[in-house]
C-alpha positions as protocol buffer text, in pm:
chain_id: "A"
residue {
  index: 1
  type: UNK
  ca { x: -2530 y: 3031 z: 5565 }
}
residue {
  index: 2
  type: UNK
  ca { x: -2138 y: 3015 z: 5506 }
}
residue {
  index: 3
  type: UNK
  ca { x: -2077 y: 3058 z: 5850 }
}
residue {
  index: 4
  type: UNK
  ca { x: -2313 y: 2753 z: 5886 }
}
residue {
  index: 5
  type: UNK
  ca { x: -2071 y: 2544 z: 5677 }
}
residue {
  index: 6
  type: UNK
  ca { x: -1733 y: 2594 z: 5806 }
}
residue {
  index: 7
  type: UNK
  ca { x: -1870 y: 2485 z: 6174 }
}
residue {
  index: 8
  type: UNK
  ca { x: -2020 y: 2184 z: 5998 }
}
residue {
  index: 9
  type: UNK
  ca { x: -1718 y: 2049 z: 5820 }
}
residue {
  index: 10
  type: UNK
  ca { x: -1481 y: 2077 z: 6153 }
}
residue {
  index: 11
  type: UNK
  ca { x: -1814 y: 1873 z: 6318 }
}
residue {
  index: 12
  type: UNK
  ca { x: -1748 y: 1573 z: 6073 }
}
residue {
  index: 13
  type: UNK
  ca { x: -1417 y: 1597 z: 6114 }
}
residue {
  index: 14
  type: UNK
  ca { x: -1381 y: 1538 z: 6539 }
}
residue {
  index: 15
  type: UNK
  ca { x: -1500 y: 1193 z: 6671 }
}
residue {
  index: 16
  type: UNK
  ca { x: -1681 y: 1352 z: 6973 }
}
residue {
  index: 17
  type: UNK
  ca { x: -1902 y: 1511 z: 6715 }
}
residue {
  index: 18
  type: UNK
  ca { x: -1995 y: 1192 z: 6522 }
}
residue {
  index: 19
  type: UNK
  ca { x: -2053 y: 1013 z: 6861 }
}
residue {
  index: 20
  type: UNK
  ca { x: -2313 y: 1257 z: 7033 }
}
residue {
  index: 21
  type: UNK
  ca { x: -2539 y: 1099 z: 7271 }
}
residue {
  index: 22
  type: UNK
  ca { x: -2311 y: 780 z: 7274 }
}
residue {
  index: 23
  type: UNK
  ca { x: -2299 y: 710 z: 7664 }
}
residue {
  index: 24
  type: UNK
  ca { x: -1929 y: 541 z: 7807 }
}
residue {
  index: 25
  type: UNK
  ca { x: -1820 y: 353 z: 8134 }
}
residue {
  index: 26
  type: UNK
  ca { x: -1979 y: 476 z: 8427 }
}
residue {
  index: 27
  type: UNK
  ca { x: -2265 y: 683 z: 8245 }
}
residue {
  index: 28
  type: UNK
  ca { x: -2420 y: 358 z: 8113 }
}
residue {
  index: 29
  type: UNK
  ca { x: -2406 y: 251 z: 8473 }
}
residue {
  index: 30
  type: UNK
  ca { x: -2554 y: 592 z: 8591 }
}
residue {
  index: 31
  type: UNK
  ca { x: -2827 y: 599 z: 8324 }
}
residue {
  index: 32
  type: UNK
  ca { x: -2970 y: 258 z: 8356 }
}
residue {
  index: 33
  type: UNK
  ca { x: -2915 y: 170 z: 8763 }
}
residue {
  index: 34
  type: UNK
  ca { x: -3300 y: 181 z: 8887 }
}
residue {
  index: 35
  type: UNK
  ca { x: -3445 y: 236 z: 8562 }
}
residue {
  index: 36
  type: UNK
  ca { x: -3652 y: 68 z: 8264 }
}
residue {
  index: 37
  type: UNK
  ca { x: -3699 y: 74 z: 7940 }
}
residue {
  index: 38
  type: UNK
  ca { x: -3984 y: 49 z: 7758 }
}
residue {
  index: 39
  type: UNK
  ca { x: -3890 y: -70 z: 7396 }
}
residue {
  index: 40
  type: UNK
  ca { x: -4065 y: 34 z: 7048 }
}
residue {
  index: 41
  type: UNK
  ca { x: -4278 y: -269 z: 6977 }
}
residue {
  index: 42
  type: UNK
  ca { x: -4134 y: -387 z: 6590 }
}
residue {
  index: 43
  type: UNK
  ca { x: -4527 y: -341 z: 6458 }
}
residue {
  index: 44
  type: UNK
  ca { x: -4893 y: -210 z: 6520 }
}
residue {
  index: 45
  type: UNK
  ca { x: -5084 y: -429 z: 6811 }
}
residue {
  index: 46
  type: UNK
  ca { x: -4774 y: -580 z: 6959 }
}
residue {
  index: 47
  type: UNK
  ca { x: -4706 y: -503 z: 7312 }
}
residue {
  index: 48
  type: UNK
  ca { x: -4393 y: -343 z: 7369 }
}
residue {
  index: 49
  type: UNK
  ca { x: -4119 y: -492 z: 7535 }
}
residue {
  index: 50
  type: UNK
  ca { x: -3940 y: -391 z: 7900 }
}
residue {
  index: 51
  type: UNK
  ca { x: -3631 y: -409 z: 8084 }
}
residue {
  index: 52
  type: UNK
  ca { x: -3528 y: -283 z: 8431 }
}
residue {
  index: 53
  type: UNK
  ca { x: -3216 y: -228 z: 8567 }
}
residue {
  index: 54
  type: UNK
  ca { x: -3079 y: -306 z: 8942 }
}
residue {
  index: 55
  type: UNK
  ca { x: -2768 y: -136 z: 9122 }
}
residue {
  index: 56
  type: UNK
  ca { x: -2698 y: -500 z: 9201 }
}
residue {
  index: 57
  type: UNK
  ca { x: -2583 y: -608 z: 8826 }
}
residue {
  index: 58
  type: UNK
  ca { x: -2889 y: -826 z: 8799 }
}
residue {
  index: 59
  type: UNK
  ca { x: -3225 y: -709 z: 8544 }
}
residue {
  index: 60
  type: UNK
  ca { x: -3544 y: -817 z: 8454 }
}
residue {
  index: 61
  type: UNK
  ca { x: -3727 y: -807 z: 8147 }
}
residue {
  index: 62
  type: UNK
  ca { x: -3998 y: -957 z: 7896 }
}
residue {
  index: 63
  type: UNK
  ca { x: -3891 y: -1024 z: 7571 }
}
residue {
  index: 64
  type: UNK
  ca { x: -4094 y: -1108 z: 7221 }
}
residue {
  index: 65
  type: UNK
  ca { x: -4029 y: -1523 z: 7177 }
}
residue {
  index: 66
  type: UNK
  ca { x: -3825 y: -1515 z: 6848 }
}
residue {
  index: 67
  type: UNK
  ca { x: -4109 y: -1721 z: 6612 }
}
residue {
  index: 68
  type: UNK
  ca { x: -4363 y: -1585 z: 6806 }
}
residue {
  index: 69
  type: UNK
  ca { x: -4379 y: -1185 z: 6794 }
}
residue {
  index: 70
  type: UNK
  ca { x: -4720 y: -1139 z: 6954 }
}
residue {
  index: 71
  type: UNK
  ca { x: -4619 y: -1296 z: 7308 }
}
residue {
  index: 72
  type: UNK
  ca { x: -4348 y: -1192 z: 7548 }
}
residue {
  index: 73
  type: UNK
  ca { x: -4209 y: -1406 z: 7816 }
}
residue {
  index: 74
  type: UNK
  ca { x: -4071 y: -1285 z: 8132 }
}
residue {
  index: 75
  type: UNK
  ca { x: -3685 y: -1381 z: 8201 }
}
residue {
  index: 76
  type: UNK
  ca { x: -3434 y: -1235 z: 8478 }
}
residue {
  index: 77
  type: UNK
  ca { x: -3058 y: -1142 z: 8425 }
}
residue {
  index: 78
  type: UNK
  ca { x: -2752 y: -1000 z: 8486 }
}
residue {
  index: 79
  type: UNK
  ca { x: -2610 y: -629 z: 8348 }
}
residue {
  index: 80
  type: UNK
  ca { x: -2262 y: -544 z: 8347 }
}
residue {
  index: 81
  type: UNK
  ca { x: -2043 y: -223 z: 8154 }
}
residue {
  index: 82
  type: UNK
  ca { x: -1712 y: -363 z: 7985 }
}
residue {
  index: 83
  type: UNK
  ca { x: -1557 y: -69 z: 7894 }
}
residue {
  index: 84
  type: UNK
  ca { x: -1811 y: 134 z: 7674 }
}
residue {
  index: 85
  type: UNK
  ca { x: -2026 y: -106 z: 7628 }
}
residue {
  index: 86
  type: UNK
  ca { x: -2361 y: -255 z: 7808 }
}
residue {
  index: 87
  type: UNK
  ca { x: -2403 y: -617 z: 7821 }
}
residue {
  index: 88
  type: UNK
  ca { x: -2657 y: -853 z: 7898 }
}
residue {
  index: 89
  type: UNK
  ca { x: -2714 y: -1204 z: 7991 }
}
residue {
  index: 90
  type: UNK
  ca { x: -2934 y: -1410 z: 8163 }
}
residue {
  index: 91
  type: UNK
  ca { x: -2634 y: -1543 z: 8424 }
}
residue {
  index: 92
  type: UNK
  ca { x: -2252 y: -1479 z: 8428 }
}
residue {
  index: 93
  type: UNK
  ca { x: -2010 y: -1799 z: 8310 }
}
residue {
  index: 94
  type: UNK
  ca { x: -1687 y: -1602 z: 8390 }
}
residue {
  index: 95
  type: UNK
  ca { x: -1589 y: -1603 z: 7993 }
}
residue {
  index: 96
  type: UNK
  ca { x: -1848 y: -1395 z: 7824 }
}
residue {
  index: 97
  type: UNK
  ca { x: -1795 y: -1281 z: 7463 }
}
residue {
  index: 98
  type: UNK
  ca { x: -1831 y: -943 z: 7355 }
}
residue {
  index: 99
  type: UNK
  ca { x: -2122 y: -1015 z: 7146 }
}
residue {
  index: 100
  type: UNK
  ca { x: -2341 y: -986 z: 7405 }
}
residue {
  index: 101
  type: UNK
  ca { x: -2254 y: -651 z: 7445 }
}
residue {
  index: 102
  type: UNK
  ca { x: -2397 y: -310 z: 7272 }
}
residue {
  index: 103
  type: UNK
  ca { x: -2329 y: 84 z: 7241 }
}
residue {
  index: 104
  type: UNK
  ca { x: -2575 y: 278 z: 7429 }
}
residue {
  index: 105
  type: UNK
  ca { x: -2690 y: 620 z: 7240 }
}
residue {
  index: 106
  type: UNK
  ca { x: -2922 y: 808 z: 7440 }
}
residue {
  index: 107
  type: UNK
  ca { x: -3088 y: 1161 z: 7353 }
}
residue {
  index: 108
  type: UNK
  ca { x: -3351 y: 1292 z: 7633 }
}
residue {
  index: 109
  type: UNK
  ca { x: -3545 y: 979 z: 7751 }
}
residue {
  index: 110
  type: UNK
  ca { x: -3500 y: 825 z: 7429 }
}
residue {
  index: 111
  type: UNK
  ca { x: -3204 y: 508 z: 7421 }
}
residue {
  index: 112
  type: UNK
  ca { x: -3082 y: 264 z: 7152 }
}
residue {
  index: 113
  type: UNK
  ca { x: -2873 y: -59 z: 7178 }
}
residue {
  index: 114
  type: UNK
  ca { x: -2662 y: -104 z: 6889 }
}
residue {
  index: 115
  type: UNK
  ca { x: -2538 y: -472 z: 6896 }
}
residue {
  index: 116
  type: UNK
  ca { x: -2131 y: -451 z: 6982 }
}
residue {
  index: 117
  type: UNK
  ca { x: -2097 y: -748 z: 6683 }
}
residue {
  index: 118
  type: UNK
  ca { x: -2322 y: -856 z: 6423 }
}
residue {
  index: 119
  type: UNK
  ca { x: -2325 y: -1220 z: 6486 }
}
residue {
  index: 120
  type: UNK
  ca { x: -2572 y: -1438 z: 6420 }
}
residue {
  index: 121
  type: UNK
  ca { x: -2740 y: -1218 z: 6154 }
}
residue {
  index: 122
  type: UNK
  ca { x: -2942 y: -1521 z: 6006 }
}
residue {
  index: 123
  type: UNK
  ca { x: -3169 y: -1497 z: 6342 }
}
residue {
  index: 124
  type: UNK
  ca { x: -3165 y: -1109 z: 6359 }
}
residue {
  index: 125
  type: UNK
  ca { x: -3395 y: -1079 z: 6627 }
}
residue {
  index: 126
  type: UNK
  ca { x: -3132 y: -1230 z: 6853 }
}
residue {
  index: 127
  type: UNK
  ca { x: -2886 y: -935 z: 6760 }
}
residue {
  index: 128
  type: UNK
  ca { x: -3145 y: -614 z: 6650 }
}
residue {
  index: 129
  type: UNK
  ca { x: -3108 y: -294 z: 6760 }
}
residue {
  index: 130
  type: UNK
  ca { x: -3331 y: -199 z: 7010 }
}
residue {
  index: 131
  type: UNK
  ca { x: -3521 y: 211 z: 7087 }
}
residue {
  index: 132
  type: UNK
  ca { x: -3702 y: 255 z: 7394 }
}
residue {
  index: 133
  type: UNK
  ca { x: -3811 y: 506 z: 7641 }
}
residue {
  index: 134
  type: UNK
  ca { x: -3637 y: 523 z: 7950 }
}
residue {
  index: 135
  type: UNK
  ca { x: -3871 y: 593 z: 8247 }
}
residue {
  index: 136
  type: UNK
  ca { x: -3747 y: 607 z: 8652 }
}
C-alpha cells in the first residue's frame, strides 16, 4: 500500500492526471464527426434526448422543451471546436460567445458536456451538464 501512495500524490500533482478523459482540438472533432449521442434522460419515464454529429459542421438533435420535460422537439444546428472546446448552436452569427461552448470528457462510449461558463444559472436547463452514450 505505500507504494500505492507515492504514485498517487505525483497523480494530483500533474494536470494531465486531473484531466483524464478530457478530449482537445481535433479529438472532439474525431470523436463526434458521424456520431450520436444518446443523453441520460434527467428522470424515470422521460425519453432520452439525442444529438448527431455531421463532418459538415452542421447537427441535429431533439431536445426536452425547458417547462416541459416530458416532450422533446426536434431542432437542427451547427458544431464547431474553438480550441478545446465543443460548441453548439442552432446557426452561426460570425460573433459567437464562448458560452455556448463546453469541455468534452469521454471514458469508453460514455461522454459529458461540461458548460465552458455558467451563465444563465437561473434557467439551468439552458446551461446543465449533459452524459450520454455515444453510438456510430
Amino acid at each position: 500500500m505505500r507504494a500505492i501512495v507515492p504514485g498517487m500524490v505525483v497523480c494530483l500533482a500533474l494536470p494531465a492526471c486531473m484531466d483524464a478523459g478530457r478530449l482537445r482540438g481535433d479529438t472532439i472533432v474525431e470523436t463526434l464527426s458521424g456520431r450520436s449521442v444518446v443523453y441520460d434522460p434527467p428522470g424515470p419515464d422521460l425519453p432520452p434526448e439525442r444529438e448527431t454529429w455531421r463532418a459538415d459542421g452542421t447537427r441535429s438533435a431533439t431536445q426536452r422543451g425547458i417547462f416541459h420535460r416530458d416532450w422533446l422537439q426536434r431542432y437542427e444546428g451547427v458544431w464547431w471546436v474553438d480550441g478545446d472546446l465543443y460548441c453548439a448552436a442552432r446557426e452561426r452569427s460570425g460573433n459567437e460567445s464562448r458560452w455556448l461552448c463546453y469541455e468534452v470528457t469521454r471514458r469508453g462510449d460514455r461522454i459529458t458536456f461540461e458548460p465552458y461558463r455558467r451563465v444563465l444559472a437561473f434557467v439551468p436547463d439552458l446551461r446543465r451538464t449533459l452524459h450520454g452514450r455515444l453510438r456510430d
